[in-house]
C-alpha positions as CSV (number, residue, x, y, z in Angstrom):
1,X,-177.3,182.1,30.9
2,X,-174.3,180.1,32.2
3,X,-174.4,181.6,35.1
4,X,-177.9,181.1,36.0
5,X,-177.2,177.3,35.5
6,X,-174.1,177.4,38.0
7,X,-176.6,179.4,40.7
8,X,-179.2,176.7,40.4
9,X,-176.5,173.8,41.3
10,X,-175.4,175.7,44.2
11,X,-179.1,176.4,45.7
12,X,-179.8,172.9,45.0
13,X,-176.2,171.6,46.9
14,X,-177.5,174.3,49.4
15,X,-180.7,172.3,50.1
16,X,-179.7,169.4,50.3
17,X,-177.7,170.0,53.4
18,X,-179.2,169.5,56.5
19,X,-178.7,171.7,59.5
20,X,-178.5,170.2,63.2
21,X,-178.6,172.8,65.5
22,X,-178.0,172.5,69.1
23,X,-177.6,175.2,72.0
24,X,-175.2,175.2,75.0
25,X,-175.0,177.1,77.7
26,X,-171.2,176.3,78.8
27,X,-168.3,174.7,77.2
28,X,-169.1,171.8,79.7
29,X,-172.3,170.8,77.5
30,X,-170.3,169.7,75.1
31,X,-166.7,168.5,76.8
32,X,-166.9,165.8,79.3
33,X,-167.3,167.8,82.9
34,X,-165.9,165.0,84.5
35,X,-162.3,165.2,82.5
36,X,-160.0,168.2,84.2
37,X,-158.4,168.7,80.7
38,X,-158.1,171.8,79.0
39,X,-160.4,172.4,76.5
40,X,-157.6,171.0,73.8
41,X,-157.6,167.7,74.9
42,X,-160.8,167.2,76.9
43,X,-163.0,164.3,75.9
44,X,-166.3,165.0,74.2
45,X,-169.4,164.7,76.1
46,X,-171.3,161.4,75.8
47,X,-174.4,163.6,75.7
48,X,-173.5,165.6,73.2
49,X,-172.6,162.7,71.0
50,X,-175.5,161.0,71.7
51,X,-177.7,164.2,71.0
52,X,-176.2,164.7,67.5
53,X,-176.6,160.6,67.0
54,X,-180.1,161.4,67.5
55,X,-180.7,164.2,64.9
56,X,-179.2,163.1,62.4
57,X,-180.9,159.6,62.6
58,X,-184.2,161.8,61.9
59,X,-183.1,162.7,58.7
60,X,-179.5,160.8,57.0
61,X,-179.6,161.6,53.6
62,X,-177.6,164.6,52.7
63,X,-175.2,166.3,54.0
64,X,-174.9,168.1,58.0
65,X,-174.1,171.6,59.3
66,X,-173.5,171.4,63.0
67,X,-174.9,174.8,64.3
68,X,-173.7,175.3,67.8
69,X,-175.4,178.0,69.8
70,X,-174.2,179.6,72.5
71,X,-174.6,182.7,75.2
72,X,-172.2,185.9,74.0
73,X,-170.5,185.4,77.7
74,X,-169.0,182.3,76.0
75,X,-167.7,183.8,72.6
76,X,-164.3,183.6,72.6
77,X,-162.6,182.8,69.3
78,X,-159.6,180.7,70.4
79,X,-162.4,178.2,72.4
80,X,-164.2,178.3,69.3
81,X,-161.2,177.3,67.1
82,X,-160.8,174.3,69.5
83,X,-164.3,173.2,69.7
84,X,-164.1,173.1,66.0
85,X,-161.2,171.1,65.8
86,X,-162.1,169.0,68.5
87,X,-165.6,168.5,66.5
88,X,-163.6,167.6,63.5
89,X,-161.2,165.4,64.8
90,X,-163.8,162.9,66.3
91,X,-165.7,162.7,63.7
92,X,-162.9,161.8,61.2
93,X,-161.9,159.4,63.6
94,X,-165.0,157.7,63.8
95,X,-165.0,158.3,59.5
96,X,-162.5,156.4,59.3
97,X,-163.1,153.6,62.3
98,X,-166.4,152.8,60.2
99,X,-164.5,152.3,56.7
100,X,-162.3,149.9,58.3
101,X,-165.1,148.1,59.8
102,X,-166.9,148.2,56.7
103,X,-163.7,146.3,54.3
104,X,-163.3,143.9,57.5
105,X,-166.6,143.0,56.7
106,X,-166.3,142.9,52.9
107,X,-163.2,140.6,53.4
108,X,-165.0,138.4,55.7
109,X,-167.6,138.1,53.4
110,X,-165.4,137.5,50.2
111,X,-163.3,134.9,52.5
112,X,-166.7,133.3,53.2
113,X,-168.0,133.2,49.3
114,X,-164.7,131.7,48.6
């Protein structure tokens, strides 16, 4: 019986997130084609951003799988590993850009109470 109860939670955690998929024909639809980098340090495309900014303002609640879909001519598990990374990386960075913005506010705001 307990076990039914523990399945239920996770199909209900399962539906609440939200999948944003998105397919690419080459590593450049997501990395910057103007940046010579390697793929390690080569700066996201603004596109790409801006796509994902765009899904997930369809639907915010929840939580978001990124699905990435690509040809098999571009599987390669090492440019994988680094896309995810990369993926990663910004986004905590952009995480934690917001939370400071966010107390700067609620300082500025308590200052201004005061």
């Amino acid at each position: 019986m307990q076990n039914t109860d523990k399945t239920k939670g996770t199909q209900q955690r399962i539906k609440d997130i939200k999948e944003i998929s998105i397919a690419i024909d080459t590593w450049d639809d997501i990395f910057s084609d103007f940046d010579p980098h390697p793929l390690n340090i080569r700066a996201l495309s603004e596109d790409f951003i801006a796509e994902l900014k765009k899904r997930y303002r369809e639907t915010r609640k929840g939580n978001f799988l990124v699905t990435i879909y690509a040809p098999i001519s571009l599987r390669n598990s090492e440019s994988e590993k680094t896309v995810i990374q990369r993926l990663k990386k910004y986004f905590k960075h952009r995480s934690m850009q917001r939370q400071k913005e966010i107390g700067r506010i609620r300082r500025k705001g308590g200052v201004f109470s005061l």
